[in-house]
C-alpha positions in Angstrom: 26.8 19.6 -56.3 26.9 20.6 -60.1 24.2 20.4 -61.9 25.9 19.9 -65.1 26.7 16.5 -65.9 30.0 16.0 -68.0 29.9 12.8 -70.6 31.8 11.0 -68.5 29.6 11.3 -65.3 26.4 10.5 -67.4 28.3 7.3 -68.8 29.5 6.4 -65.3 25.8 7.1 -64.4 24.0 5.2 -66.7 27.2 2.1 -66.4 26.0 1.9 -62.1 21.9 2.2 -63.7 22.7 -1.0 -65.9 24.6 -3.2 -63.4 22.1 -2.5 -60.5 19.6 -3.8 -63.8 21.3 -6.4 -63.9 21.5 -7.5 -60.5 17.5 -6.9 -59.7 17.3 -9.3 -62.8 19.1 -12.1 -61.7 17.3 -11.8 -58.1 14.1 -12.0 -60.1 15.4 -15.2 -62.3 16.5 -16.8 -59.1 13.7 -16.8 -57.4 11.6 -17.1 -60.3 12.9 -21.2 -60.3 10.4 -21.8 -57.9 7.4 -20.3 -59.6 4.7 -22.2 -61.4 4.7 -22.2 -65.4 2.4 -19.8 -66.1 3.4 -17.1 -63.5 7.0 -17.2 -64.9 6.0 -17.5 -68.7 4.0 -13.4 -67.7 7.2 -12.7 -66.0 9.3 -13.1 -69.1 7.3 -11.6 -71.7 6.6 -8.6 -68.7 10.5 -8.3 -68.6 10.5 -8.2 -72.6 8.1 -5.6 -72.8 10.2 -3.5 -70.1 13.4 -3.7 -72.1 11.1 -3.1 -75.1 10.4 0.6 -73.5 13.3 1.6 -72.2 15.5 1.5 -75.7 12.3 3.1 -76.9 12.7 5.9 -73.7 16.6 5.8 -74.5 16.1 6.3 -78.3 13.8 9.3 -78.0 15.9 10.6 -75.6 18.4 10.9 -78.1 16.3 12.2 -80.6 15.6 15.2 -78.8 18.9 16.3 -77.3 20.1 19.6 -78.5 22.1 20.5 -81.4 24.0 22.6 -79.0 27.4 21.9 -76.9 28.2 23.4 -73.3 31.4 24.6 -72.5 32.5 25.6 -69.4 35.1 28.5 -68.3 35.2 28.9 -64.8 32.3 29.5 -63.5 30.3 30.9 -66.4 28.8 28.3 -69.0 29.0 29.4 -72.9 26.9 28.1 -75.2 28.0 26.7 -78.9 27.7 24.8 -81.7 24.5 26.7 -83.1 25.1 27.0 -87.0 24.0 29.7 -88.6 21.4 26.9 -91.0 19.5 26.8 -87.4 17.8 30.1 -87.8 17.5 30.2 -91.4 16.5 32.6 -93.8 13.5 33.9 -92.0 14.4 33.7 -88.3 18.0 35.7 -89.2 15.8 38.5 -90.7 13.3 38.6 -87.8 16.0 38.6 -85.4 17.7 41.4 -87.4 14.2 43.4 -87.6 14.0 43.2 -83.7 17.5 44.3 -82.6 17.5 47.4 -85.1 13.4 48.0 -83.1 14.8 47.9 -80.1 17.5 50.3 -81.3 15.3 53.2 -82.5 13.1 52.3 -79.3 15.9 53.3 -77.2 16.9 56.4 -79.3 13.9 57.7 -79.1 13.3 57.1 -75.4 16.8 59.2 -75.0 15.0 61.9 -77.1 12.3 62.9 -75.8 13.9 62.3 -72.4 16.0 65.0 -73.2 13.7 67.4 -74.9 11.8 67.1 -71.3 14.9 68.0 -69.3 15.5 70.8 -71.8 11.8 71.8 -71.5 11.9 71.7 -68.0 15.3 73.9 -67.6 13.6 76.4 -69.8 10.8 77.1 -67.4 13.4 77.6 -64.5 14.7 79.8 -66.5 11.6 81.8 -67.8 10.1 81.5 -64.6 13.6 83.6 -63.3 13.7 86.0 -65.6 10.4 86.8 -66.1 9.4 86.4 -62.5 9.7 89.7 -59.9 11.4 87.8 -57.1 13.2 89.6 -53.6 16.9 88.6 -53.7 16.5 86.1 -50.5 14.4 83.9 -52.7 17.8 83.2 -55.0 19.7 81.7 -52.0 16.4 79.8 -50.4 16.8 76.1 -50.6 13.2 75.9 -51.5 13.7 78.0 -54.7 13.1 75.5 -57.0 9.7 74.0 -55.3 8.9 77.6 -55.6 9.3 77.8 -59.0 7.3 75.0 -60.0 4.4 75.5 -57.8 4.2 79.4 -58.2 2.8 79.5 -62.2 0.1 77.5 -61.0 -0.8 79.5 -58.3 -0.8 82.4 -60.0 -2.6 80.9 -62.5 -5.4 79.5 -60.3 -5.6 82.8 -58.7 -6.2 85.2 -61.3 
């Protein structure tokens, strides 16, 4: 079932909600004929106070409903209908102030990710060059491992 209700199922919906009302009402009134004074005089201001909060409920309800429209394409939803006086002044320029954060944030993580890959290729590279190795070692699978575990044995060593 879809969980997005289109105007005309929420009319339909709330058309069924008013009729089966109406029908609990007239049950009520019907039987109420047979009730003493008093017990029916409650009754009717009770029902009063009942309608009283529900176009109350309905009223706020509309209140707070959202500026916004849904419209649907497929099976994706898109959003609409925001103006641009919904942010204002302040919320535009915060907004603006986060994306172009975000922006350097990732630039600089794509820096100094780089610089470490460069720092890293350049001690594979010292490390050969500077390093007396046998010529098996080049063609070991393990070469690299070697590489990076040899300065700091030779380190620790010495």
């Amino acid at each position: 079932m879809n969980s997005l209700q289109t105007p005309h199922n929420r009319a339909h919906a709330e058309i069924l909600q008013n009729r089966f009302g109406l029908r609990v009402a007239a049950r009520l009134s019907a039987g109420s004929a047979e009730l003493p004074h008093d017990i029916s005089e409650r009754l009717r201001a009770t029902r009063e106070q009942a309608i009283a909060r529900r176009k109350q409920a309905v009223a706020v309800t509309r209140l707070r409903t959202a500026p916004a429209s849904a419209a649907r394409y497929g099976n994706t939803v898109a959003l609409g209908g925001f103006s641009d006086d919904v942010l204002g002044l302040w919320g535009r320029l915060a907004s603006t102030v986060l994306v172009i954060a975000m922006a350097v944030g990732l630039v600089t993580i794509n820096i100094v990710q780089e610089d470490d890959r460069a720092s890293e290729v350049a001690e594979v590279d010292t490390a050969l060059l500077t390093d007396d190795l046998p010529p098996a070692a080049y063609s070991d699978p393990g070469f690299l491992q070697f590489l990076k575990t040899a300065p700091a044995q030779r380190t620790s060593s010495q």
